[in-house]
N, C-alpha and C positions, 0 to 999 in steps of 0.2 A: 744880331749875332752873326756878325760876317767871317769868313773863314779867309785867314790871310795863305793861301799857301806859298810864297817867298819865303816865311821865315819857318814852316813845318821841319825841311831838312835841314841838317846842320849845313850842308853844302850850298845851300842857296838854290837847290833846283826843285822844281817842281815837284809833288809825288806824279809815280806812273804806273804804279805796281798793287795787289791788293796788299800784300802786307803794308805800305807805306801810307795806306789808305786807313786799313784795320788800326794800325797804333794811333791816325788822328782822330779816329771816333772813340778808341776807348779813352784817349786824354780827354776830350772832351766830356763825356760819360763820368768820367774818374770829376772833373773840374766841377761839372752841373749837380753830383752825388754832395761834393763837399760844401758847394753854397747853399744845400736845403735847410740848414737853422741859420741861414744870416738872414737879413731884414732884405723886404724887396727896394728895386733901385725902380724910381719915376716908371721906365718903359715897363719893367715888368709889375709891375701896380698897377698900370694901365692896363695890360693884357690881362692880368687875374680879373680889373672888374667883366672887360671884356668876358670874358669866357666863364663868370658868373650868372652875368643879366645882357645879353647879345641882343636882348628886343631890342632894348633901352639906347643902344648904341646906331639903331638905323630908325630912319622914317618911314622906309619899306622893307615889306615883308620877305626875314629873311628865307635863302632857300632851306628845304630839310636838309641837306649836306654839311651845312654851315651850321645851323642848330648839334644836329648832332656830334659833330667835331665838338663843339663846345661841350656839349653835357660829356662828351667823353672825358674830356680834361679839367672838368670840372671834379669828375669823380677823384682824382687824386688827393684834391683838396679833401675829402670826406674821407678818405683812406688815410692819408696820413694824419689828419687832425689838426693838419696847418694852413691856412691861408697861402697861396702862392708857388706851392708844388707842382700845381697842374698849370702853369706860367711856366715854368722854369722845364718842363717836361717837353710842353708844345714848343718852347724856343728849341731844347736840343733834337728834339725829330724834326724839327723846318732846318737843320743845321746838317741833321744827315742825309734828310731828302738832297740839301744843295750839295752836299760830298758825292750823290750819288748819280746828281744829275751831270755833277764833273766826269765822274768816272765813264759814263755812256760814251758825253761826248767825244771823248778824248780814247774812246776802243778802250778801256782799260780792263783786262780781265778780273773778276767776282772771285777768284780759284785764286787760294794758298795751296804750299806744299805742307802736307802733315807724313809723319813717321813713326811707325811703330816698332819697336822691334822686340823679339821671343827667342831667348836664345840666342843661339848662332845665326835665327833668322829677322829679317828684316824688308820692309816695305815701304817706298817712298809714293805719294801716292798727291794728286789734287783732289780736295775740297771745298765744296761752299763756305764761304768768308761768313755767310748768316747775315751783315747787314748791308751787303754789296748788292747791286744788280747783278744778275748771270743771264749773258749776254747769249745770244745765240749760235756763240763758235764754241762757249762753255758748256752748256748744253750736252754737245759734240764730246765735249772732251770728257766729262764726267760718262758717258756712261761707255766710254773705254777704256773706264779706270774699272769700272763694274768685275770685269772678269777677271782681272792684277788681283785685285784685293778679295773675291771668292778664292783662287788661286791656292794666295799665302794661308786663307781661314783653314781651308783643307790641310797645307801642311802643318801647317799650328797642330789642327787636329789629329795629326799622324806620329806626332810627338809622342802620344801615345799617357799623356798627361796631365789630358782632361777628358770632360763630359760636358755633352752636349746637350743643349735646352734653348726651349722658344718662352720669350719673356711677352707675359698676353697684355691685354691694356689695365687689365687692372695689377699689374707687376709682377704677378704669380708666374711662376716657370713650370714648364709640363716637356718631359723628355723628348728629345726630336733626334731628327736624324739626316746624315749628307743628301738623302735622296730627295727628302721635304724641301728643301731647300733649292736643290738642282732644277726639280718641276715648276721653282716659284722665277728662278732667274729671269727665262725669257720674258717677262713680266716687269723687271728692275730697269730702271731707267736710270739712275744714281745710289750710291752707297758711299758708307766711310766707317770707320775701324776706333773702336776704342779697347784700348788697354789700362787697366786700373791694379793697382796694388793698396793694402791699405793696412794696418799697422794696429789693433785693438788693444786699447789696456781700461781694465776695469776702473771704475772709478769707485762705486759704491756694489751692491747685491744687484744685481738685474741693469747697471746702468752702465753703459759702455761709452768710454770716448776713441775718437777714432782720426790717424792721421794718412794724410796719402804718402806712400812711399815709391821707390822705384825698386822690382824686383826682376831678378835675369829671366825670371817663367813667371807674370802676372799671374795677381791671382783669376784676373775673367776678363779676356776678349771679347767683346760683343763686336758683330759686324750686324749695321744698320741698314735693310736694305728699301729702297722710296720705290712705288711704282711711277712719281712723280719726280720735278725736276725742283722743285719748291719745301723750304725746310718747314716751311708751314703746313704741309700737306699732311694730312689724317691715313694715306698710304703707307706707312713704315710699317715695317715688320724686324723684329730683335732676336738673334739668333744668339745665344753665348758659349763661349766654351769656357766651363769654370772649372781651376783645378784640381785634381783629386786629393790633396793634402788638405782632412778636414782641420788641420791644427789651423790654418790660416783665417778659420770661423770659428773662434772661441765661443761667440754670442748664441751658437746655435746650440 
């Protein structure tokens, strides 16, 4: 599953940029989701038995690393109940490894620009791409977005038009406050902002359907703050600021 990048742009150049990286993984992603009920092709029939029975396939004894990759993507195949999912899985992660190895070689920074904006107010900000490498100038640059984006939280907060809460790991919120937060900063290495609005209409007695919308004072800001530099990191901490108009929580 080789990646052509000549024909990615319409203009015929290269990607260089994370966005331009970001849109060929998710077509990719988008392309790999939609051939999971077709039939598998020769190579990938070969890989499924591959990554079924991997003794069967060497004379010598293979390493633990190589076993276990296998049972990992074996497991899909039992998760979805198909044959050939965990084929078609380990082709598109060897497809993003090789996007990723591009991006290194070639300095390409891991950081999009994302933006929120509340009102009158607004913040442009870089963030982790999520499946890009972040490079060690990125690094750098995220956690000098740390103090931008605490910043704006505050002014959101001074709005004077929400309330303020720590979202725990089991998703419970328990009231907090600008100082809990202050004391945590020196401690943040990276951060990013979401804003959500959402739209409730009852369906049946207790059973709610729900759509995202876009409103000029979201219903909850959450600023996500990492003591790490990694979105996989177990360090995050959820601060929200949700708005006071409980009409926007029907459900509750």
């Amino acid at each position: 599953m080789m990646l052509d990048f000549e024909v990615v742009n319409e203009d015929g150049t290269l990607p260089s940029t994370a966005e331009e990286l970001s849109r060929i993984l998710s077509f990719a992603a988008g392309r790999n989701a939609a051939k999971m009920d077709l039939p598998l092709s020769p190579d990938e029939l070969m890989l499924a038995e591959l990554i079924a029975r991997p003794d069967e396939f060497s004379l010598e004894t293979l390493e633990p690393a190589v076993l276990e990759g296998a049972l990992y993507y074996s497991r899909f195949d039992r998760l979805f109940g198909t044959g050939g999912s965990g084929a078609r899985i380990m082709l598109h992660d060897a497809f993003r490894d090789r996007v990723n190895s591009y991006q290194v070689e070639n300095n390409i920074s891991g950081l999009c620009k994302n933006r929120v904006k509340v009102g009158n107010l607004s913040v442009e900000y870089l963030d982790d791409e999520g499946q890009l490498t972040l490079l060690e100038s990125d690094c750098l640059r995220l956690m000098e977005e740390v103090i931008r984006l605490w910043e704006f939280f505050v002014s959101v907060g001074a709005t004077d038009r929400y309330d303020l809460f720590e979202e725990l790991e089991d998703e419970t919120r328990v009231n907090s406050t600008l100082s809990i937060i202050e004391n945590f900063l020196p401690l943040v290495k990276s951060a990013s902002l979401q804003a959500e609005s959402k739209l409730w209409t009852l369906r049946s007695q207790d059973s709610w359907i729900t759509t995202t919308v876009e409103k000029e004072y979201p219903d909850s800001i959450k600023i996500c703050l990492n003591e790490d530099f990694s979105t996989d990191s177990c360090d995050w901490r959820y601060f929200i600021l949700e708005n006071r108009d409980q009409t926007r929580f029907p459900w509750r």
